[in-house]
C-alpha positions as CSV (number, residue, x, y, z in Angstrom):
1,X,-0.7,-14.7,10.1
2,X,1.7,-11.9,10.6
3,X,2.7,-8.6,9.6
4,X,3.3,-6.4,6.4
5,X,4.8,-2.8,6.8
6,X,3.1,-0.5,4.6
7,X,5.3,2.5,3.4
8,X,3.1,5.7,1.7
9,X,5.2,7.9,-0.6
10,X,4.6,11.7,-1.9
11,X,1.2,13.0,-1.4
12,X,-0.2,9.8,-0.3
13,X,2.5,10.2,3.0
14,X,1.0,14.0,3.4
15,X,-2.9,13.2,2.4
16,X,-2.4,10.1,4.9
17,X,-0.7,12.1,7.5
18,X,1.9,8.9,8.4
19,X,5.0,7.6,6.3
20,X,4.8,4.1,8.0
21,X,2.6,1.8,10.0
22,X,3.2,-1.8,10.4
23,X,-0.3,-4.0,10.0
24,X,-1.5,-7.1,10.7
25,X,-1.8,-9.3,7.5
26,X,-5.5,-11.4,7.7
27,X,-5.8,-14.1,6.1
28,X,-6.0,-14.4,1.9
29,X,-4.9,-10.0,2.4
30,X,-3.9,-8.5,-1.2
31,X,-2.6,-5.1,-2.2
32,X,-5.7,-4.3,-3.3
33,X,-7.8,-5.6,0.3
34,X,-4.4,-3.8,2.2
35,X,-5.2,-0.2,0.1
36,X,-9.0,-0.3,0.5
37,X,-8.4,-1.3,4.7
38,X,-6.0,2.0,4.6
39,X,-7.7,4.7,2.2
40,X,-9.5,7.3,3.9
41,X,-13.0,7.2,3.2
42,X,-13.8,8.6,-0.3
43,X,-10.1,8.9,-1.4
44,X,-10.3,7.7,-4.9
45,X,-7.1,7.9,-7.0
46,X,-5.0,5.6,-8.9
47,X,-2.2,4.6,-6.9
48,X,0.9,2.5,-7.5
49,X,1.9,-0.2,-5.4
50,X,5.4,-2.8,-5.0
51,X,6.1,-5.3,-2.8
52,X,9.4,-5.9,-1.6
53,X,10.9,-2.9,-3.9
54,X,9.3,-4.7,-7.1
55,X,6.1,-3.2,-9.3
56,X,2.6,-5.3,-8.6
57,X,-0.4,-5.3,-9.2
58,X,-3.5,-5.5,-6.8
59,X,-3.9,-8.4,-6.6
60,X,-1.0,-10.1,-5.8
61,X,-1.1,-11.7,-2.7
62,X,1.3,-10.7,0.7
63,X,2.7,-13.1,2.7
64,X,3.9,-12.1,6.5
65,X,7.3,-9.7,6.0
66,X,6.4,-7.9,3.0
67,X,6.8,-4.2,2.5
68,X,3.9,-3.1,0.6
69,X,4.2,0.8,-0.7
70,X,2.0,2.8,-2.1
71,X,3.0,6.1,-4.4
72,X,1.0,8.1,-6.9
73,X,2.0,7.8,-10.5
74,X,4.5,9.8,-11.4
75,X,4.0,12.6,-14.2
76,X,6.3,14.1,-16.1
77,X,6.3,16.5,-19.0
């Protein structure tokens, strides 16, 4: 079906221990099926995503070429 790169931002890049990794996109693939396929076991925290530089939601569906990222929200005070 194709690819999607997957980009991880902040904490998620250290916690993850990779910036990048390119993945092969099965069929009917989400955000939400592409996070839960690369979250360590146990990792629960809200995470943002975007695809292709744009805010979505989970479950928005990728298409082969997307760049899916995945960032924790950011706080501010």
């Amino acid at each position: 079906m194709g690819m999607v790169t997957v980009r991880y931002f902040a904490s998620l890049r250290e916690r993850l221990g990779r910036g990048e990794e390119r993945i092969d996109l099965p069929p009917g693939a989400t955000v939400g099926s592409i996070w839960l396929a690369v979250a360590p076991p146990g990792y629960r925290t809200q995470v943002l995503a975007a695809v292709n530089q744009e805010y979505s939601s989970f479950d928005r569906p990728l298409a082969a070429g997307d760049e899916l990222a995945f960032f924790p929200p950011v706080t501010g005070g």
